[in-house]
N, CA and C atoms of all chains as a GROMACS GRO file, in nm:
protein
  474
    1UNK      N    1   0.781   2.093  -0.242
    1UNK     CA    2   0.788   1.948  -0.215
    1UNK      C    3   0.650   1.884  -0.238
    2UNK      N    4   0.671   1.786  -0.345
    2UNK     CA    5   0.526   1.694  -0.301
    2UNK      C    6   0.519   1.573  -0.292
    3UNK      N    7   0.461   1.511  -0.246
    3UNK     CA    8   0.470   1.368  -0.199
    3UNK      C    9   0.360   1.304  -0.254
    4UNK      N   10   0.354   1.180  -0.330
    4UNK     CA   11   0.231   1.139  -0.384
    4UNK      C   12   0.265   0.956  -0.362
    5UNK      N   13   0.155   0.881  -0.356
    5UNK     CA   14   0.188   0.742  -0.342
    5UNK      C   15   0.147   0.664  -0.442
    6UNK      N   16   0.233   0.548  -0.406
    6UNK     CA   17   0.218   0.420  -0.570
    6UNK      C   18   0.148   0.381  -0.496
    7UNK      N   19  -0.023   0.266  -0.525
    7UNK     CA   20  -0.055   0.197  -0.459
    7UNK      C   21  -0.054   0.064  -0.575
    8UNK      N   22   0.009  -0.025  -0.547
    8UNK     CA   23   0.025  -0.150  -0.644
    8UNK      C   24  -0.012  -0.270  -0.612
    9UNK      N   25  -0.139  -0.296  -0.669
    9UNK     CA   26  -0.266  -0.435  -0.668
    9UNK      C   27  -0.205  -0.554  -0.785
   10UNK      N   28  -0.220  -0.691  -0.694
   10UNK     CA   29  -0.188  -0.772  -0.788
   10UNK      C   30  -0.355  -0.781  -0.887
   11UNK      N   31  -0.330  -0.780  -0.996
   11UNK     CA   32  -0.412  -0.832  -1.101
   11UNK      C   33  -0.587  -0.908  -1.048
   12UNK      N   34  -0.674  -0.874  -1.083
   12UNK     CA   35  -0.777  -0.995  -1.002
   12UNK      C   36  -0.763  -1.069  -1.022
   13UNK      N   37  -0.741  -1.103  -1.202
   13UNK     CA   38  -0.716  -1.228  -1.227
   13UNK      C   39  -0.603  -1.350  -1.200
   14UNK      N   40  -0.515  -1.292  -1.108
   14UNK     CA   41  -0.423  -1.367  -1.093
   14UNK      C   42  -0.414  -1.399  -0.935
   15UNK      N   43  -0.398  -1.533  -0.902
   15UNK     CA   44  -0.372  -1.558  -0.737
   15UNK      C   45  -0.304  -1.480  -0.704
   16UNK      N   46  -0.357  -1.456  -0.604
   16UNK     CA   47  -0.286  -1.375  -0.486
   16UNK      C   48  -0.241  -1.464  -0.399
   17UNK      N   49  -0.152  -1.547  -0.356
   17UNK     CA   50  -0.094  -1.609  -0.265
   17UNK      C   51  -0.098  -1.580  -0.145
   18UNK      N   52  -0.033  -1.470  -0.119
   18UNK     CA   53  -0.004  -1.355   0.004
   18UNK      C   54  -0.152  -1.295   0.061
   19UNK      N   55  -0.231  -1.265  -0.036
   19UNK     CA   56  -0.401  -1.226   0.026
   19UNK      C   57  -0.508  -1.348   0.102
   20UNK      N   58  -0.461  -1.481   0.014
   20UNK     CA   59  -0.519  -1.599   0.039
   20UNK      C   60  -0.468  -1.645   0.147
   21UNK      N   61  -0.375  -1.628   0.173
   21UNK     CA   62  -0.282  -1.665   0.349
   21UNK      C   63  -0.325  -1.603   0.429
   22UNK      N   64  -0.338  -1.454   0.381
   22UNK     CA   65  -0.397  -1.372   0.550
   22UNK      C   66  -0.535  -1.378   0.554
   23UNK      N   67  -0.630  -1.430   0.445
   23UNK     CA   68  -0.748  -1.449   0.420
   23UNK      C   69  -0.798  -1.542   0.554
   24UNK      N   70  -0.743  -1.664   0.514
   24UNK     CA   71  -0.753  -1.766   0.578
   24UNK      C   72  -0.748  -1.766   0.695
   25UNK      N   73  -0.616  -1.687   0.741
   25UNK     CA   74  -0.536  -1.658   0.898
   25UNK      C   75  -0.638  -1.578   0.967
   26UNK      N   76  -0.701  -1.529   0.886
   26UNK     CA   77  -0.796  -1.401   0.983
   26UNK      C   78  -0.926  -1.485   1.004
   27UNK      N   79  -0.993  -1.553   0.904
   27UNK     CA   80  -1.074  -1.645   0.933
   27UNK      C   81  -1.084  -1.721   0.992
   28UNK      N   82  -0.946  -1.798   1.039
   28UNK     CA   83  -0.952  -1.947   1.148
   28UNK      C   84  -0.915  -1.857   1.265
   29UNK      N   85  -0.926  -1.730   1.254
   29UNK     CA   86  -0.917  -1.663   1.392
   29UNK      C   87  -1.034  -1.578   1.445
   30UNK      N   88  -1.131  -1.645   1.326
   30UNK     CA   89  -1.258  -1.584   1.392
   30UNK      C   90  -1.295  -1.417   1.375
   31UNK      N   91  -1.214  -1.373   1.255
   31UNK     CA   92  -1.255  -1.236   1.187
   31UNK      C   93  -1.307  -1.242   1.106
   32UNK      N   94  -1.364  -1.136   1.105
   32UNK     CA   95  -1.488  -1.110   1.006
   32UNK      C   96  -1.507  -1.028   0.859
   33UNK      N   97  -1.385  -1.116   0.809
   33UNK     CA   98  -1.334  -1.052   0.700
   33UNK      C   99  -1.426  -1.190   0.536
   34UNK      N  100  -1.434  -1.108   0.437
   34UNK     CA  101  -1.476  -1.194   0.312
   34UNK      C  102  -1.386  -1.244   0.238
   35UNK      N  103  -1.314  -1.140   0.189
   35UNK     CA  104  -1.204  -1.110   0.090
   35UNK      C  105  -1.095  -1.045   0.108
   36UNK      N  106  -0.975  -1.050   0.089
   36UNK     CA  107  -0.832  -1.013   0.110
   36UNK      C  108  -0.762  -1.023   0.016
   37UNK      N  109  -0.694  -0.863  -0.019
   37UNK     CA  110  -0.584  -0.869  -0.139
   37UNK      C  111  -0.452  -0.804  -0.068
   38UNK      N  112  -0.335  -0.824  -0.078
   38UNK     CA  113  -0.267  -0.812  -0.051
   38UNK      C  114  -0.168  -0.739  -0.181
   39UNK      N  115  -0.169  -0.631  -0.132
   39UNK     CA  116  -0.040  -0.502  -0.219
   39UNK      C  117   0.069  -0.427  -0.216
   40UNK      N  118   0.090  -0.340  -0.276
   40UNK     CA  119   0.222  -0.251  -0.197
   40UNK      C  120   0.170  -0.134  -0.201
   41UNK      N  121   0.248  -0.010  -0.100
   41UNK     CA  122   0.223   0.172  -0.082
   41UNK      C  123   0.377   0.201  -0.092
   42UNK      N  124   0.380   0.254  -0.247
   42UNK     CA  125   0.503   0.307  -0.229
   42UNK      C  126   0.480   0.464  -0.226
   43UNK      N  127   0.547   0.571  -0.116
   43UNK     CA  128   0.545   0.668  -0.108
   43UNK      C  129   0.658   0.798  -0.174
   44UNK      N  130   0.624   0.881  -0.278
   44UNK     CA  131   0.763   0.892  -0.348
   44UNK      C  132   0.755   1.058  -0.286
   45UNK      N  133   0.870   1.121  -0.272
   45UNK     CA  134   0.886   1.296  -0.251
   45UNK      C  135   0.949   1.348  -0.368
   46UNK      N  136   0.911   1.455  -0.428
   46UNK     CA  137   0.930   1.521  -0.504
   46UNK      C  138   0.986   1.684  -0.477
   47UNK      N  139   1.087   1.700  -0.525
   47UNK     CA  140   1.085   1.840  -0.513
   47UNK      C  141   1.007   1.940  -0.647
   48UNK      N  142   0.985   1.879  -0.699
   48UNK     CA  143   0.893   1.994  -0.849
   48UNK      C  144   0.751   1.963  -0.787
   49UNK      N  145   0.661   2.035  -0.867
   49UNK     CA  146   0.538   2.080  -0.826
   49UNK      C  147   0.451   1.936  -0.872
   50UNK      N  148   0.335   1.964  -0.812
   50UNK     CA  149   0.254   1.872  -0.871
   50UNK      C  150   0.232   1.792  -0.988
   51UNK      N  151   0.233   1.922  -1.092
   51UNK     CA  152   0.191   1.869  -1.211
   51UNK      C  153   0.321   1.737  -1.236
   52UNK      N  154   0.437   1.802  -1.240
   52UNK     CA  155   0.550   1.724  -1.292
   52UNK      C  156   0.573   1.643  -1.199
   53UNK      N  157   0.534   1.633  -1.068
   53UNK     CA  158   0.567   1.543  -0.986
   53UNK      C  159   0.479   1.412  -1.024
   54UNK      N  160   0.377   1.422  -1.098
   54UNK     CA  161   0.249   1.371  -1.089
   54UNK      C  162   0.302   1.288  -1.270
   55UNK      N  163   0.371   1.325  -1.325
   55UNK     CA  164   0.377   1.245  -1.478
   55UNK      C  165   0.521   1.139  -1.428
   56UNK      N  166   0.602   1.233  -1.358
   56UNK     CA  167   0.699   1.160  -1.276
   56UNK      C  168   0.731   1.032  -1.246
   57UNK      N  169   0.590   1.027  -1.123
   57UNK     CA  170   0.543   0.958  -1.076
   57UNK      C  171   0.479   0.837  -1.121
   58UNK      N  172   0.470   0.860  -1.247
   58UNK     CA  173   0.361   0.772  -1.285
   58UNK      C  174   0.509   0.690  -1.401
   59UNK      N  175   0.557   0.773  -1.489
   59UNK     CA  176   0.673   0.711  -1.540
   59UNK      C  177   0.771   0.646  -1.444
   60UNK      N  178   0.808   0.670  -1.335
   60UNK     CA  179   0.833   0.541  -1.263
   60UNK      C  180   0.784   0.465  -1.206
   61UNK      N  181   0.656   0.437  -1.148
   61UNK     CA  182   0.568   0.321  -1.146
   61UNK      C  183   0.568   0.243  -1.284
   62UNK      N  184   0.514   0.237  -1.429
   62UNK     CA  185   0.543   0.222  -1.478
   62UNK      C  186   0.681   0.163  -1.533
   63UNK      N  187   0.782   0.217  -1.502
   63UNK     CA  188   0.891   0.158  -1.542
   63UNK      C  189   0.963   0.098  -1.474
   64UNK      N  190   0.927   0.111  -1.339
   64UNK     CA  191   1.008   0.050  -1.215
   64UNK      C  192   1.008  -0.037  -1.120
   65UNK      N  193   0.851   0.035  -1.057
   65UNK     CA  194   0.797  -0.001  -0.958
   65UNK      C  195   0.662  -0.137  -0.963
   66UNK      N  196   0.651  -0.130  -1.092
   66UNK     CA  197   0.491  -0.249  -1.078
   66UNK      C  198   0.568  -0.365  -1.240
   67UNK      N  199   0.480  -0.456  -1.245
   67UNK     CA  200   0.452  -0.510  -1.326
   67UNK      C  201   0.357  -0.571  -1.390
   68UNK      N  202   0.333  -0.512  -1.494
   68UNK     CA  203   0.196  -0.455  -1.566
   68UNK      C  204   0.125  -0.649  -1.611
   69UNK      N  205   0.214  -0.717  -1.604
   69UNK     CA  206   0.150  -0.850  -1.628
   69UNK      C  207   0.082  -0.895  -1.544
   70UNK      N  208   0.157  -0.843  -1.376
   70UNK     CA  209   0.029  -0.942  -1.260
   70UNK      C  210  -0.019  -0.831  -1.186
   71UNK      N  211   0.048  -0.683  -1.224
   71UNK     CA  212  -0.019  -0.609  -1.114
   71UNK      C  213  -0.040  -0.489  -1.204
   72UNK      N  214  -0.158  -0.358  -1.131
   72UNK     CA  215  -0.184  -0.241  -1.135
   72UNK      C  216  -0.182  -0.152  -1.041
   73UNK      N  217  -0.160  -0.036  -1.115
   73UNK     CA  218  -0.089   0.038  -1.041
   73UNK      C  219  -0.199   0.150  -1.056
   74UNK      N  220  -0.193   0.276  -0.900
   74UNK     CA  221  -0.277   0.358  -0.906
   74UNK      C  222  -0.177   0.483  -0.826
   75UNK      N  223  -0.195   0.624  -0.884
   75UNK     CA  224  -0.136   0.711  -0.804
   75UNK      C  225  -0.252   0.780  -0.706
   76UNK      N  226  -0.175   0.797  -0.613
   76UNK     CA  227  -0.253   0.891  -0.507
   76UNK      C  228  -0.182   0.986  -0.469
   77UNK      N  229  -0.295   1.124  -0.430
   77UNK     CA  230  -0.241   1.247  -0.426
   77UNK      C  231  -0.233   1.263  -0.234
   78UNK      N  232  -0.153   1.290  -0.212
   78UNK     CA  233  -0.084   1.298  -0.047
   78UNK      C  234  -0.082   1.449   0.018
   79UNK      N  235  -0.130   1.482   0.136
   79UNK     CA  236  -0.176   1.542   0.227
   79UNK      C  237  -0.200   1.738   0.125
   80UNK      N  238  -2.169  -0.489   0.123
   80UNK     CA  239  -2.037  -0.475   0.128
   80UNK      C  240  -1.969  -0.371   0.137
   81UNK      N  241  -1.868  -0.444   0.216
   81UNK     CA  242  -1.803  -0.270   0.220
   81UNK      C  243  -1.637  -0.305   0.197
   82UNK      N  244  -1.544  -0.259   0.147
   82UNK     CA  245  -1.421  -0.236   0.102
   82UNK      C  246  -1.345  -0.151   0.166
   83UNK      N  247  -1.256  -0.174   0.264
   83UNK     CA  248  -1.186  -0.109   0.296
   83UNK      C  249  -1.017  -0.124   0.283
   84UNK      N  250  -0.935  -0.007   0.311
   84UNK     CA  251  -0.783  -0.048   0.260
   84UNK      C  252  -0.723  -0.005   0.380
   85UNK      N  253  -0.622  -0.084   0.398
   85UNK     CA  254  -0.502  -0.095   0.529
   85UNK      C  255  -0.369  -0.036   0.468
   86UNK      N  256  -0.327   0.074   0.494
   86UNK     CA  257  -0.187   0.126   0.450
   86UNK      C  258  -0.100   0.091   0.591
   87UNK      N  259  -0.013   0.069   0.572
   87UNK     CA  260   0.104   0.035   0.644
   87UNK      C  261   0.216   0.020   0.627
   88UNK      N  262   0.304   0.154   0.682
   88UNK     CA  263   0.353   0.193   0.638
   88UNK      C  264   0.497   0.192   0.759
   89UNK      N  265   0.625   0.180   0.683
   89UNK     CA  266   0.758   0.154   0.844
   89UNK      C  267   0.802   0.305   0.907
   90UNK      N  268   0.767   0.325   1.020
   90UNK     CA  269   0.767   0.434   1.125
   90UNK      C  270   0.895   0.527   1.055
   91UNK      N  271   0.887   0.654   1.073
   91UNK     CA  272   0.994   0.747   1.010
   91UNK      C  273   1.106   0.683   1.077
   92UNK      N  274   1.154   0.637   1.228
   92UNK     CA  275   1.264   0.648   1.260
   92UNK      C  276   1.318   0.536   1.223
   93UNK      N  277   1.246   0.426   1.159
   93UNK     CA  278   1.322   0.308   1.135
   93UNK      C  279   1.361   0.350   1.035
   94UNK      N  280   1.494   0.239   0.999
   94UNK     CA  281   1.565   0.212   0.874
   94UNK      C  282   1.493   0.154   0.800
   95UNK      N  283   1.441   0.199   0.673
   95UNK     CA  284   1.332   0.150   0.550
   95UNK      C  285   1.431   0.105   0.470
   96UNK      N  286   1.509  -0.001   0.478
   96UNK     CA  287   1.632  -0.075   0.384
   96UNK      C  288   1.539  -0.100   0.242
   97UNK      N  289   1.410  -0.138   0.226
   97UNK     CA  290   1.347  -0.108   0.091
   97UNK      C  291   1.370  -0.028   0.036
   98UNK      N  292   1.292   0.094   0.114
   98UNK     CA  293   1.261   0.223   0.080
   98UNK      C  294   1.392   0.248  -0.027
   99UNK      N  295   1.524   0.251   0.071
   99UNK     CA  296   1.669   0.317   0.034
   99UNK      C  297   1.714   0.241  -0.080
  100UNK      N  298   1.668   0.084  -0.142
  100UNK     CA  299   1.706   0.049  -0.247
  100UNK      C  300   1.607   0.083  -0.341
  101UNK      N  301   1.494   0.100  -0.387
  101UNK     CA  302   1.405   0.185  -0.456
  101UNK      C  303   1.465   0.273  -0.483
  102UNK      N  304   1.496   0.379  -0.366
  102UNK     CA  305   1.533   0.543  -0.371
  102UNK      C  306   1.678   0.528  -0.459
  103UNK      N  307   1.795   0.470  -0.423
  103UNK     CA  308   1.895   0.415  -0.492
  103UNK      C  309   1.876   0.423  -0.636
  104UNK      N  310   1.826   0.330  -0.655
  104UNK     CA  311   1.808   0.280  -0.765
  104UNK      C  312   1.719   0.320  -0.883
  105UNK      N  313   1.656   0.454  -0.867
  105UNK     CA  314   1.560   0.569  -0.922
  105UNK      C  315   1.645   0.667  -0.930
  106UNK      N  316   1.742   0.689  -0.816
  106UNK     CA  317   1.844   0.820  -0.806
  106UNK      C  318   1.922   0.779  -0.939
  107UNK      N  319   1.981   0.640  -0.945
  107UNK     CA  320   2.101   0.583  -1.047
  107UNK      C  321   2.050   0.612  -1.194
  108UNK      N  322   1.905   0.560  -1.168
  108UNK     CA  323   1.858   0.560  -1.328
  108UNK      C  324   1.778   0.713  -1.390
  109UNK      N  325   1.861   0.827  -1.303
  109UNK     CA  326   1.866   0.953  -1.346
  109UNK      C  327   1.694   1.001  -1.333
  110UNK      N  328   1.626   0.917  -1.226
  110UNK     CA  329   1.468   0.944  -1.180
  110UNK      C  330   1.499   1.067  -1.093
  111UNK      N  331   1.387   1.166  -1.125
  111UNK     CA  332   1.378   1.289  -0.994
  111UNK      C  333   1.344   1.303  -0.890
  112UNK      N  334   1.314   1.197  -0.822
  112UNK     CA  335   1.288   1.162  -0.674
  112UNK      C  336   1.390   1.211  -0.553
  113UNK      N  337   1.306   1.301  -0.431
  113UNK     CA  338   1.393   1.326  -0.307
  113UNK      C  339   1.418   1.157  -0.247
  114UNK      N  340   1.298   1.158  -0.211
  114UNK     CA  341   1.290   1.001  -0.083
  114UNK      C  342   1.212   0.934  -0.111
  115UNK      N  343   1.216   0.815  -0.092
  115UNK     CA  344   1.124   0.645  -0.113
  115UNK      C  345   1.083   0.563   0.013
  116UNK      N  346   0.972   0.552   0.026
  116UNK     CA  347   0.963   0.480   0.122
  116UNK      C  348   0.845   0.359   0.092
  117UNK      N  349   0.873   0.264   0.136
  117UNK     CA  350   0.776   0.159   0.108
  117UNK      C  351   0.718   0.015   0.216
  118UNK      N  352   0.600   0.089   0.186
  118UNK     CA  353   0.502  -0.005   0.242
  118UNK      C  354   0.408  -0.130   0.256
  119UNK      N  355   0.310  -0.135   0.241
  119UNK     CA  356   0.222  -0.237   0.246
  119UNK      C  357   0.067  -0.215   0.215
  120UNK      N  358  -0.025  -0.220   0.124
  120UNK     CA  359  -0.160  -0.169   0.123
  120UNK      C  360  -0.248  -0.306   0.125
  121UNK      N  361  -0.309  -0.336   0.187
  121UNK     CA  362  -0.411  -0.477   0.213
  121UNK      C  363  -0.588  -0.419   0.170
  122UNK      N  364  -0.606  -0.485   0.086
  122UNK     CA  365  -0.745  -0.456   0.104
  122UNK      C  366  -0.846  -0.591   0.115
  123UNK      N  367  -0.948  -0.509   0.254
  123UNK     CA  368  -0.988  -0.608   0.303
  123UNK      C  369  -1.174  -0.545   0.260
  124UNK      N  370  -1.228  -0.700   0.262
  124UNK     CA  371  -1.398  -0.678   0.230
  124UNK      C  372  -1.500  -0.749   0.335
  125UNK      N  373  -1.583  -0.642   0.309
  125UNK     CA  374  -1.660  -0.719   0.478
  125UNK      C  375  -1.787  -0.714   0.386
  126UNK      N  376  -1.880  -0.798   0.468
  126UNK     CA  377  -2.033  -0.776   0.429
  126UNK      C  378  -2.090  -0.710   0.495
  127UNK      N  379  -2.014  -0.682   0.658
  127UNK     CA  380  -2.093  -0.577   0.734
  127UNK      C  381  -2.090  -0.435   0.674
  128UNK      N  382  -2.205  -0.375   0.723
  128UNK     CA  383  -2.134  -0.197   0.668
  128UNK      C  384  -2.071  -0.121   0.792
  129UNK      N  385  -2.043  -0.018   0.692
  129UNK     CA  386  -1.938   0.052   0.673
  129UNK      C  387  -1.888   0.105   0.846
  130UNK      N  388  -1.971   0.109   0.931
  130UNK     CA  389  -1.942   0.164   1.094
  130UNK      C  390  -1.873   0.023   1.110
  131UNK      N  391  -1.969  -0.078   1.118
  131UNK     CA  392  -1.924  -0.233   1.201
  131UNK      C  393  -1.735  -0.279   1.132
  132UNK      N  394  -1.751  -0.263   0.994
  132UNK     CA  395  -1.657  -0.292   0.880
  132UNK      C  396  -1.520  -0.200   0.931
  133UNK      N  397  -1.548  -0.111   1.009
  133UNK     CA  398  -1.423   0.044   1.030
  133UNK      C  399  -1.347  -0.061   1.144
  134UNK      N  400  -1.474  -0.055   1.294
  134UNK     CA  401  -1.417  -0.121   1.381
  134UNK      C  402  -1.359  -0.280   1.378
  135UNK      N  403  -1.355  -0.339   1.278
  135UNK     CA  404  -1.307  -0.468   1.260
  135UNK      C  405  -1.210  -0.467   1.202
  136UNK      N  406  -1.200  -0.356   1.060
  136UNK     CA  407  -1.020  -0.370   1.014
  136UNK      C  408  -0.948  -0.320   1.094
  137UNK      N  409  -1.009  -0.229   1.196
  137UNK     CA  410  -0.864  -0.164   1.331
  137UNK      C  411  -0.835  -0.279   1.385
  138UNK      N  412  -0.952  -0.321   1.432
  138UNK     CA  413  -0.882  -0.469   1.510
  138UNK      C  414  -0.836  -0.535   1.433
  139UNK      N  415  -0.846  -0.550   1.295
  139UNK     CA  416  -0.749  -0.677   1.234
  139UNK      C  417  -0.604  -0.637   1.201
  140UNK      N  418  -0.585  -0.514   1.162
  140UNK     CA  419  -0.501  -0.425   1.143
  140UNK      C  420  -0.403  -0.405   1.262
  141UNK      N  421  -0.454  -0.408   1.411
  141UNK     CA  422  -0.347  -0.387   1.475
  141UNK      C  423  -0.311  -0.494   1.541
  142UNK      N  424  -0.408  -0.631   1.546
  142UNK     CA  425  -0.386  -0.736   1.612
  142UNK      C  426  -0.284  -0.853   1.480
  143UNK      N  427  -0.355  -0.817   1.392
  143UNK     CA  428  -0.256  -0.915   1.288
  143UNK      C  429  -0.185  -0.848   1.185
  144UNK      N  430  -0.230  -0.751   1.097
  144UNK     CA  431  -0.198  -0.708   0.988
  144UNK      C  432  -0.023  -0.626   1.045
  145UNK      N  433  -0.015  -0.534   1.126
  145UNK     CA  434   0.097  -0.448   1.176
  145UNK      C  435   0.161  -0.458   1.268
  146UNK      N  436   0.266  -0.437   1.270
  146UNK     CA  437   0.363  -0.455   1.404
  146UNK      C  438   0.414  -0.318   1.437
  147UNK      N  439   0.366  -0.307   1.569
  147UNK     CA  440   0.363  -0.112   1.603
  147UNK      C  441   0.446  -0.120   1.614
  148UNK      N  442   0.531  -0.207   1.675
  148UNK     CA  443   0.683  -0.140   1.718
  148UNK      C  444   0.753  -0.070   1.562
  149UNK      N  445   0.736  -0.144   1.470
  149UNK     CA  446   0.807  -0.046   1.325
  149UNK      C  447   0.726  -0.019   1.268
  150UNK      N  448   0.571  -0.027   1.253
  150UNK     CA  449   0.508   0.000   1.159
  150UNK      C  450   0.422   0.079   1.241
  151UNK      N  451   0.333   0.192   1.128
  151UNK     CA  452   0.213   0.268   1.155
  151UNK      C  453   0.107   0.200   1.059
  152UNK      N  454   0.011   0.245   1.125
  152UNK     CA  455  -0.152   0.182   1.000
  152UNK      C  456  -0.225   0.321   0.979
  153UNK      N  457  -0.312   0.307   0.876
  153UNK     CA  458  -0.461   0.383   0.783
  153UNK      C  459  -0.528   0.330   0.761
  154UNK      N  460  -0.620   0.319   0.817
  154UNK     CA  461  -0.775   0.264   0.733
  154UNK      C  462  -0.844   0.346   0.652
  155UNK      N  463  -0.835   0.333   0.526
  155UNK     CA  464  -0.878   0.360   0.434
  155UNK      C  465  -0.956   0.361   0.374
  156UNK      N  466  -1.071   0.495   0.312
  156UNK     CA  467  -1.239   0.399   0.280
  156UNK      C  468  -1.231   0.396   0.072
  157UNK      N  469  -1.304   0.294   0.006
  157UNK     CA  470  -1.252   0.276  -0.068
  157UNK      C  471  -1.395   0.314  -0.133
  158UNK      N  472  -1.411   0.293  -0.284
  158UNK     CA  473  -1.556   0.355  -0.340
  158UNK      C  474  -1.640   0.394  -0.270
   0.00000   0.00000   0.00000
Protein backbone atom coordinates (compact mmCIF):
# COMPACT_ATOMS: atom_id res chain seq x y z
CA UNK A 1 0.00 0.00 0.00
CA UNK A 2 1.15 3.51 -0.61
CA UNK A 3 -0.30 6.60 -0.05
CA UNK A 4 1.08 9.77 -1.63
CA UNK A 5 -0.65 13.39 -1.79
CA UNK A 6 -1.82 15.94 -4.59
CA UNK A 7 -1.00 19.29 -3.23
CA UNK A 8 -2.83 21.80 -5.78
CA UNK A 9 -1.78 25.75 -5.78
CA UNK A 10 -3.73 28.19 -7.69
CA UNK A 11 -1.26 29.81 -10.24
CA UNK A 12 0.63 33.12 -8.68
CA UNK A 13 -0.36 34.76 -11.37
CA UNK A 14 -3.84 34.44 -11.03
CA UNK A 15 -6.25 35.87 -8.07
CA UNK A 16 -6.78 33.91 -5.57
CA UNK A 17 -10.15 34.94 -4.32
CA UNK A 18 -10.43 32.35 -1.54
CA UNK A 19 -6.62 33.32 -0.16
CA UNK A 20 -7.52 37.13 -0.37
CA UNK A 21 -10.70 36.51 1.91
CA UNK A 22 -8.91 34.65 4.60
CA UNK A 23 -6.03 37.10 4.08
CA UNK A 24 -8.01 39.86 5.07
CA UNK A 25 -10.20 37.88 7.78
CA UNK A 26 -7.05 37.05 9.66
CA UNK A 27 -5.84 40.57 9.44
CA UNK A 28 -8.96 42.55 10.69
CA UNK A 29 -8.56 39.99 13.42
CA UNK A 30 -5.38 41.09 14.37
CA UNK A 31 -3.08 38.06 13.00
CA UNK A 32 -0.02 38.17 12.04
CA UNK A 33 -0.10 36.82 8.84
CA UNK A 34 1.51 38.70 5.24
CA UNK A 35 0.35 36.52 2.60
CA UNK A 36 -2.28 33.76 2.06
CA UNK A 37 -2.87 31.20 -0.69
CA UNK A 38 -5.44 29.08 -0.52
CA UNK A 39 -5.28 25.22 -2.15
CA UNK A 40 -6.25 21.72 -2.15
CA UNK A 41 -4.51 18.12 -0.35
CA UNK A 42 -5.71 15.49 -2.20
CA UNK A 43 -4.63 12.21 -0.54
CA UNK A 44 -4.61 9.12 -2.99
CA UNK A 45 -3.90 5.04 -1.67
CA UNK A 46 -2.41 2.85 -3.82
CA UNK A 47 -2.09 -0.69 -3.75
CA UNK A 48 1.23 -1.06 -6.24
CA UNK A 49 4.50 0.06 -5.01
CA UNK A 50 5.93 3.30 -5.11
CA UNK A 51 7.43 3.59 -8.21
CA UNK A 52 4.02 2.95 -10.09
CA UNK A 53 2.08 4.46 -7.51
CA UNK A 54 4.14 7.57 -8.02
CA UNK A 55 3.61 7.91 -12.26
CA UNK A 56 -0.03 6.99 -11.25
CA UNK A 57 -0.34 9.57 -9.30
CA UNK A 58 0.85 12.06 -11.17
CA UNK A 59 -1.26 10.91 -14.46
CA UNK A 60 -4.22 11.58 -12.49
CA UNK A 61 -3.48 14.86 -11.10
CA UNK A 62 -2.79 15.78 -14.38
CA UNK A 63 -5.77 14.50 -15.94
CA UNK A 64 -8.22 14.87 -13.28
CA UNK A 65 -7.49 16.45 -10.40
CA UNK A 66 -5.86 20.14 -11.22
CA UNK A 67 -6.10 22.53 -13.93
CA UNK A 68 -3.02 23.35 -15.52
CA UNK A 69 -4.41 26.94 -16.66
CA UNK A 70 -4.95 28.43 -13.01
CA UNK A 71 -3.35 25.86 -10.93
CA UNK A 72 -0.12 23.57 -10.12
CA UNK A 73 0.20 20.71 -8.98
CA UNK A 74 2.92 18.98 -6.70
CA UNK A 75 3.20 15.26 -5.47
CA UNK A 76 4.18 14.39 -2.05
CA UNK A 77 5.59 11.29 -0.70
CA UNK A 78 3.45 10.11 2.62
CA UNK A 79 4.59 8.56 5.87
CA UNK B 1 10.19 35.44 6.04
CA UNK B 2 9.01 32.50 6.70
CA UNK B 3 6.39 30.20 4.70
CA UNK B 4 4.53 27.92 6.20
CA UNK B 5 1.63 25.30 4.98
CA UNK B 6 -1.69 24.29 6.80
CA UNK B 7 -2.95 20.75 5.66
CA UNK B 8 -6.35 20.05 6.65
CA UNK B 9 -7.59 17.39 6.25
CA UNK B 10 -11.70 15.66 7.18
CA UNK B 11 -11.23 13.28 10.31
CA UNK B 12 -11.21 9.40 9.19
CA UNK B 13 -14.64 8.88 10.76
CA UNK B 14 -16.43 11.46 8.85
CA UNK B 15 -18.12 10.97 5.61
CA UNK B 16 -15.56 12.65 2.97
CA UNK B 17 -18.64 12.98 0.28
CA UNK B 18 -15.61 14.69 -1.89
CA UNK B 19 -13.24 12.31 -1.23
CA UNK B 20 -15.98 9.38 -2.49
CA UNK B 21 -16.78 11.42 -5.72
CA UNK B 22 -13.04 11.79 -6.76
CA UNK B 23 -12.56 8.08 -5.65
CA UNK B 24 -15.80 7.28 -7.90
CA UNK B 25 -14.95 8.83 -10.53
CA UNK B 26 -11.04 7.62 -10.95
CA UNK B 27 -12.47 4.02 -10.10
CA UNK B 28 -15.03 4.66 -13.42
CA UNK B 29 -12.33 6.07 -15.56
CA UNK B 30 -10.41 2.67 -15.09
CA UNK B 31 -7.68 4.85 -12.56
CA UNK B 32 -5.78 2.41 -9.98
CA UNK B 33 -6.62 4.02 -6.92
CA UNK B 34 -7.74 2.14 -3.39
CA UNK B 35 -9.16 5.49 -1.55
CA UNK B 36 -9.47 9.39 -2.03
CA UNK B 37 -9.66 11.68 0.33
CA UNK B 38 -9.67 15.39 0.11
CA UNK B 39 -8.62 18.24 1.77
CA UNK B 40 -7.49 21.68 2.10
CA UNK B 41 -3.66 23.06 1.96
CA UNK B 42 -3.39 27.01 2.92
CA UNK B 43 -0.23 28.56 2.72
CA UNK B 44 0.43 31.15 4.96
CA UNK B 45 3.65 33.87 5.13
CA UNK B 46 4.87 35.63 8.06
CA UNK B 47 7.79 38.05 8.40
CA UNK B 48 8.36 36.72 11.80
CA UNK B 49 10.77 33.67 11.91
CA UNK B 50 10.38 30.53 11.90
CA UNK B 51 9.72 29.68 16.11
CA UNK B 52 7.30 32.98 16.43
CA UNK B 53 5.76 32.04 12.61
CA UNK B 54 5.07 27.98 14.05
CA UNK B 55 3.17 29.42 17.12
CA UNK B 56 0.92 31.79 15.10
CA UNK B 57 -0.23 29.41 12.23
CA UNK B 58 -1.42 26.90 15.22
CA UNK B 59 -3.30 29.64 16.47
CA UNK B 60 -4.61 30.67 13.16
CA UNK B 61 -5.13 27.21 12.11
CA UNK B 62 -7.18 26.15 14.97
CA UNK B 63 -8.98 29.35 15.79
CA UNK B 64 -9.98 30.14 12.08
CA UNK B 65 -8.55 28.02 9.42
CA UNK B 66 -10.23 24.30 10.94
CA UNK B 67 -13.12 23.02 12.46
CA UNK B 68 -12.01 20.12 14.95
CA UNK B 69 -15.11 18.72 15.22
CA UNK B 70 -14.51 17.21 11.32
CA UNK B 71 -11.34 18.33 10.53
CA UNK B 72 -7.60 17.58 11.66
CA UNK B 73 -4.57 20.19 10.91
CA UNK B 74 -0.41 20.04 9.93
CA UNK B 75 1.72 22.68 10.01
CA UNK B 76 3.91 22.34 7.57
CA UNK B 77 7.51 23.86 7.04
CA UNK B 78 8.04 24.92 3.53
CA UNK B 79 11.71 25.77 1.80
Amino acid sequence: MTKLGVKIMPRKVILDSQGRAVEQTLKLNQMNVQHVRVGKFIELEFQQNKNDALIEARRIAEKVLSNPLIETFEIVEME
